[in-house]
ROTOR-602405 format. One record per residue (C-alpha): residue number from 1; residue in three letters; x negated, y, z negated. Coordinates in steps of 0.25 Angstrom, whole numbers, m for minus. Example, Ala and Ser with C-alpha at 12.3 -4.5 7.8 and 13.67 -1.06 7.14 Angstrom:
BEGIN
<torkol><segu>1</segu><baro>ALA</baro><X>m49</X><Y>m18</Y><Z>m31</Z></torkol>
<torkol><segu>2</segu><baro>SER</baro><X>m55</X><Y>m4</Y><Z>m29</Z></torkol>
END
This chain:
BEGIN
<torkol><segu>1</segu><baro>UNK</baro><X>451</X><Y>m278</Y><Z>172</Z></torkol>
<torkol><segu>2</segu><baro>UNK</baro><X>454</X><Y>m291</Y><Z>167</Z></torkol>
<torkol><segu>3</segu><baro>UNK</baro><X>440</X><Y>m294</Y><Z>175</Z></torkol>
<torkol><segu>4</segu><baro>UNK</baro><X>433</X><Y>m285</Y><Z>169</Z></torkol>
<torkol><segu>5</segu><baro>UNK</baro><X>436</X><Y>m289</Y><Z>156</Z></torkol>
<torkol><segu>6</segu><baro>UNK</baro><X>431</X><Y>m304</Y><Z>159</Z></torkol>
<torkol><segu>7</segu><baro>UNK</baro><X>419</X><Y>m301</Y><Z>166</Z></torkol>
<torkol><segu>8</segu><baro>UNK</baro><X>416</X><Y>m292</Y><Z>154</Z></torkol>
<torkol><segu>9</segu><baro>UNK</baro><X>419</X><Y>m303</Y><Z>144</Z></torkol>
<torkol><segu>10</segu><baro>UNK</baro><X>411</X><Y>m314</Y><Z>154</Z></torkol>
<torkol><segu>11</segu><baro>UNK</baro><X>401</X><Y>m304</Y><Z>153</Z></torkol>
<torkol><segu>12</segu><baro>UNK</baro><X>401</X><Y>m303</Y><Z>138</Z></torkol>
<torkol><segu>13</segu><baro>UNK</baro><X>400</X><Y>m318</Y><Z>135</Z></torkol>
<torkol><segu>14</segu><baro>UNK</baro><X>390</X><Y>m320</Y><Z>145</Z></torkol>
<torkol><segu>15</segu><baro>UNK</baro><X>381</X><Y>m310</Y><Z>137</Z></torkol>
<torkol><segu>16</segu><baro>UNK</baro><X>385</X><Y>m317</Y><Z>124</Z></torkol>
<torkol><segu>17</segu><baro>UNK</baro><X>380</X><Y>m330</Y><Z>130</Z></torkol>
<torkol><segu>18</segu><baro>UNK</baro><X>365</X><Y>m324</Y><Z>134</Z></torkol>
<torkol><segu>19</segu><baro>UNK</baro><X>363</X><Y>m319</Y><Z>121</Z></torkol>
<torkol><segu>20</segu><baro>UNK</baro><X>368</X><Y>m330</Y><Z>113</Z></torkol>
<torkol><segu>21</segu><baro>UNK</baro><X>357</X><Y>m340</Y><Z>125</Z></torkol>
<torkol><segu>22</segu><baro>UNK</baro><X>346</X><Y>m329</Y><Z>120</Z></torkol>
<torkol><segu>23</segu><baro>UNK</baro><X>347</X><Y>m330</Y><Z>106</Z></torkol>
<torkol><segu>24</segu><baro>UNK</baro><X>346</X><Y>m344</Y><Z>108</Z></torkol>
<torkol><segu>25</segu><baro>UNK</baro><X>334</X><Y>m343</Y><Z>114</Z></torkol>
<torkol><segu>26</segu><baro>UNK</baro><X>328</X><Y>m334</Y><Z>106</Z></torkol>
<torkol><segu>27</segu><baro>UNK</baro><X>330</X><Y>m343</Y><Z>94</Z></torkol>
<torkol><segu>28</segu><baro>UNK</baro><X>325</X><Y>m355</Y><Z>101</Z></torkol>
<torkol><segu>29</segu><baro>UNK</baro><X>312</X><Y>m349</Y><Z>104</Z></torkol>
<torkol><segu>30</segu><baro>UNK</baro><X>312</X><Y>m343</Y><Z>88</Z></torkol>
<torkol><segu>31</segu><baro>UNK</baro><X>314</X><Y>m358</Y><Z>83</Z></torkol>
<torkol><segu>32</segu><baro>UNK</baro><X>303</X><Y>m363</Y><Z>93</Z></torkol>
<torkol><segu>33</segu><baro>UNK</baro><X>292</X><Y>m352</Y><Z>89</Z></torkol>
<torkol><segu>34</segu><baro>UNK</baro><X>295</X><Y>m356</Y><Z>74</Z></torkol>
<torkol><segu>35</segu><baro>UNK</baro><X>293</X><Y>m372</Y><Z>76</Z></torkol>
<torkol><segu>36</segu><baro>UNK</baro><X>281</X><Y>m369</Y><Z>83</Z></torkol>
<torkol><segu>37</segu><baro>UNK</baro><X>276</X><Y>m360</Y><Z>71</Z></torkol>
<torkol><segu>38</segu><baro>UNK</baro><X>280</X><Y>m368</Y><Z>61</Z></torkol>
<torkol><segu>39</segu><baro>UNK</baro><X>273</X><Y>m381</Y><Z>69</Z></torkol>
<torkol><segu>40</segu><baro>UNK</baro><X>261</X><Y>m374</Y><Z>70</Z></torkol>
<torkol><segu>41</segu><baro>UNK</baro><X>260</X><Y>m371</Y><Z>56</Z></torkol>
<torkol><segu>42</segu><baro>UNK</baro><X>261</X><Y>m388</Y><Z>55</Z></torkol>
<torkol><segu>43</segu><baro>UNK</baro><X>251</X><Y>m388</Y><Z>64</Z></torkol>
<torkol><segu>44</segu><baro>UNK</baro><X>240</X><Y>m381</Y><Z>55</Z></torkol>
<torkol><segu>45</segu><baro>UNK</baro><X>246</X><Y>m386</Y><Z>43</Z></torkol>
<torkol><segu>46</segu><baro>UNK</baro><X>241</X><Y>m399</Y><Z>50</Z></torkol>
<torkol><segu>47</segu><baro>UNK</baro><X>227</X><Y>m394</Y><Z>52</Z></torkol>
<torkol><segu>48</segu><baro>UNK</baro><X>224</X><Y>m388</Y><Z>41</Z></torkol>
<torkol><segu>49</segu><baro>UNK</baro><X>222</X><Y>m394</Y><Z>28</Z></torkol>
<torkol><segu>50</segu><baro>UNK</baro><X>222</X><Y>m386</Y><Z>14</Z></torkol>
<torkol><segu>51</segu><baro>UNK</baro><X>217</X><Y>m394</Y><Z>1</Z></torkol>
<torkol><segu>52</segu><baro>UNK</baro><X>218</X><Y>m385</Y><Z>m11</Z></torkol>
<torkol><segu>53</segu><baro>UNK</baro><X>206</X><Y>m384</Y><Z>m20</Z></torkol>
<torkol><segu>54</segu><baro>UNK</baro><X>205</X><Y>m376</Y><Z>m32</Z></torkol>
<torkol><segu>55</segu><baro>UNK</baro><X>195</X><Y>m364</Y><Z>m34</Z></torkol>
<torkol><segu>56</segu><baro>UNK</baro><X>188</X><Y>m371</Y><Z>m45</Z></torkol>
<torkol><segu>57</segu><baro>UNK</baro><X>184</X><Y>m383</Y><Z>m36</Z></torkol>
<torkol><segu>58</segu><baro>UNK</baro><X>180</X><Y>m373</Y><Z>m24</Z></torkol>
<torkol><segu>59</segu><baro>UNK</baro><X>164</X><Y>m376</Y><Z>m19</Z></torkol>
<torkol><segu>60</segu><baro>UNK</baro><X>154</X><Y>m368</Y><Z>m25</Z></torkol>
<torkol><segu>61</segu><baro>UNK</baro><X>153</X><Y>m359</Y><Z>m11</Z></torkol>
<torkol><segu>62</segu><baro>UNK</baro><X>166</X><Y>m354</Y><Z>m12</Z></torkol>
<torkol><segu>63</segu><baro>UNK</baro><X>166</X><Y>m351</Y><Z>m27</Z></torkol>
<torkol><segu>64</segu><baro>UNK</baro><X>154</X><Y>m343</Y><Z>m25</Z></torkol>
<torkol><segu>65</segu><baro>UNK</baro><X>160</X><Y>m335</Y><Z>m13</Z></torkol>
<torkol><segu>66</segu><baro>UNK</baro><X>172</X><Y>m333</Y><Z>m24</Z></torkol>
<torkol><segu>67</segu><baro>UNK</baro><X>163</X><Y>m329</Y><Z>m35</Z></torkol>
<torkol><segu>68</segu><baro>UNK</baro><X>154</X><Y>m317</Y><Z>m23</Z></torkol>
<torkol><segu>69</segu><baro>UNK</baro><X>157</X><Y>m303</Y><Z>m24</Z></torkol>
<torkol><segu>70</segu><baro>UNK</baro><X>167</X><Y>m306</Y><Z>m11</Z></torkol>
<torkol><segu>71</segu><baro>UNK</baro><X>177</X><Y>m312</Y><Z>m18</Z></torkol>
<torkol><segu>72</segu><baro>UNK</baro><X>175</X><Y>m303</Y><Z>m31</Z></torkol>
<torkol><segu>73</segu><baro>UNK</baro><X>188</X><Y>m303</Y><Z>m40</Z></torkol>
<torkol><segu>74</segu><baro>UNK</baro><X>194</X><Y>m313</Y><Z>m30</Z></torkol>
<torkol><segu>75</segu><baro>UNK</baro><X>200</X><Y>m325</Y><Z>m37</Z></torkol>
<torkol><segu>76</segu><baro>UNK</baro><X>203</X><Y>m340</Y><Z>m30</Z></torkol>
<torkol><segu>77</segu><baro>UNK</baro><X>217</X><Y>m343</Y><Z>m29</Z></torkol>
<torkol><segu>78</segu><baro>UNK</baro><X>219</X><Y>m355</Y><Z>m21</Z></torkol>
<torkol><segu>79</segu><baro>UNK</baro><X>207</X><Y>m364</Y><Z>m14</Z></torkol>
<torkol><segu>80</segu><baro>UNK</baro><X>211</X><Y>m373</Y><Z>m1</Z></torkol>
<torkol><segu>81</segu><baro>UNK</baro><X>202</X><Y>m382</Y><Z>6</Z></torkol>
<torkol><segu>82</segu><baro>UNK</baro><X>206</X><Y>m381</Y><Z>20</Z></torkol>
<torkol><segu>83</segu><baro>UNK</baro><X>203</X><Y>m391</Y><Z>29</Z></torkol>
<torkol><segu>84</segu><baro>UNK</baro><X>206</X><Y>m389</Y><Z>46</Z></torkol>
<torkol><segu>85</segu><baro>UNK</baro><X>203</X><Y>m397</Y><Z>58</Z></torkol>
<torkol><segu>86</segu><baro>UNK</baro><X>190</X><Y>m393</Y><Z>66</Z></torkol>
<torkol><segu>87</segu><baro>UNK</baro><X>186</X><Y>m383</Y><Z>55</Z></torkol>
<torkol><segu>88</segu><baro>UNK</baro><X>177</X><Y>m384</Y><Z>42</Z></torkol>
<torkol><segu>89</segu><baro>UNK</baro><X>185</X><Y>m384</Y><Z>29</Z></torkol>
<torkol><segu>90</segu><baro>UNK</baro><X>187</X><Y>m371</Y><Z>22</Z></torkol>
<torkol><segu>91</segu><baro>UNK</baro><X>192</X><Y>m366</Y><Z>9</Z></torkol>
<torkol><segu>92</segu><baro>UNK</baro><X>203</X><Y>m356</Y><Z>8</Z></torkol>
<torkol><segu>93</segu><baro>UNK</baro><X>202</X><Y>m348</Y><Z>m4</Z></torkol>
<torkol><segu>94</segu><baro>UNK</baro><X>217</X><Y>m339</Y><Z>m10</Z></torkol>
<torkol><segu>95</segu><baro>UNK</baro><X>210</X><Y>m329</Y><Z>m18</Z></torkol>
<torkol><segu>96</segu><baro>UNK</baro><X>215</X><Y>m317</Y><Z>m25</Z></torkol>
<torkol><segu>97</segu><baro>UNK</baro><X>212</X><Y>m304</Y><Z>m32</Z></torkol>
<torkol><segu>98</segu><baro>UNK</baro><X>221</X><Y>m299</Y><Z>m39</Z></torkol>
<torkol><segu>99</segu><baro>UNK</baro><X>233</X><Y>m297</Y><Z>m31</Z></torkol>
<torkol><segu>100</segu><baro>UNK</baro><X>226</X><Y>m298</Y><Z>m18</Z></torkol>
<torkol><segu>101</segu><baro>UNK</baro><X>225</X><Y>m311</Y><Z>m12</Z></torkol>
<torkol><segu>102</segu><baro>UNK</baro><X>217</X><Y>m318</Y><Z>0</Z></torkol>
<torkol><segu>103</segu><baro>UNK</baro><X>213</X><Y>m331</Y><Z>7</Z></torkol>
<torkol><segu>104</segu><baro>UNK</baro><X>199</X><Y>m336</Y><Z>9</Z></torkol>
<torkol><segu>105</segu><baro>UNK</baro><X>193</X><Y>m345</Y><Z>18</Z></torkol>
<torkol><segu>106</segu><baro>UNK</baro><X>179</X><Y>m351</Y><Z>15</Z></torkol>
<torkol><segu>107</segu><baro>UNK</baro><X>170</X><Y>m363</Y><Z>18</Z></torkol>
<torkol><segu>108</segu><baro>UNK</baro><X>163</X><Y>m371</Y><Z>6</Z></torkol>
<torkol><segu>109</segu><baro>UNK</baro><X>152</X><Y>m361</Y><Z>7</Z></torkol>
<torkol><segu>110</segu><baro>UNK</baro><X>161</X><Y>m351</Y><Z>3</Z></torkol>
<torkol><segu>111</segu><baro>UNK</baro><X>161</X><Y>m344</Y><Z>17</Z></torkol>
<torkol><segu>112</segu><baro>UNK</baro><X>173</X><Y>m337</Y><Z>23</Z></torkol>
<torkol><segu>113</segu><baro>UNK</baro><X>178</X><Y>m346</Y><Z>35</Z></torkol>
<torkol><segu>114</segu><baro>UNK</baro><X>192</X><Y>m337</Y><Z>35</Z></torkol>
END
């Protein structure tokens, strides 16, 4: 009896100790897929260059794309020029109507390049 009791308590803490090495890991591997995430993010944030403009100062292409029927009753928010590596620079427009809100992304022409 007194075997049985021992084996069944050698039995229990080795259970104890393969759970507790899981959770370990697990964690591990959570901490390393949010490092990566959060260095990726740094990463972009390197390439990607944003210069607010305000909407009064926009070029004449993209005030006449805001002024079109498209963009009726929209209004411009925010105004960024955005500048990336390997790519041509772009404005990203934050307009709104009324409670609706959206992001836009045209050239100085006042083409959509989003």
């Amino acid at each position: 009896m007194k075997k049985l009791v021992v084996s069944a308590l050698a039995l229990t803490l080795i259970s104890f100790a393969s759970v507790q090495a899981q959770t370990a890991n697990q964690t591990t591997a959570e901490q390393s897929a949010q490092k990566e995430a959060t260095t990726q993010k740094a990463a972009k944030a390197d390439k990607e260059e944003k210069v607010a403009v305000k909407p009064e100062d926009l070029p004449e292409g993209i005030k006449k794309t805001i002024k079109s029927d498209e963009f009726s009753g929209w209004t411009v928010k925010k105004a960024f020029l955005v500048t990336e590596p390997d790519k041509p620079q772009y404005y990203e427009l934050q307009v709104a109507n009324g409670s609706q809100n959206a992001r836009v992304k045209l050239d100085k022409e006042g083409r959509n390049v989003g």
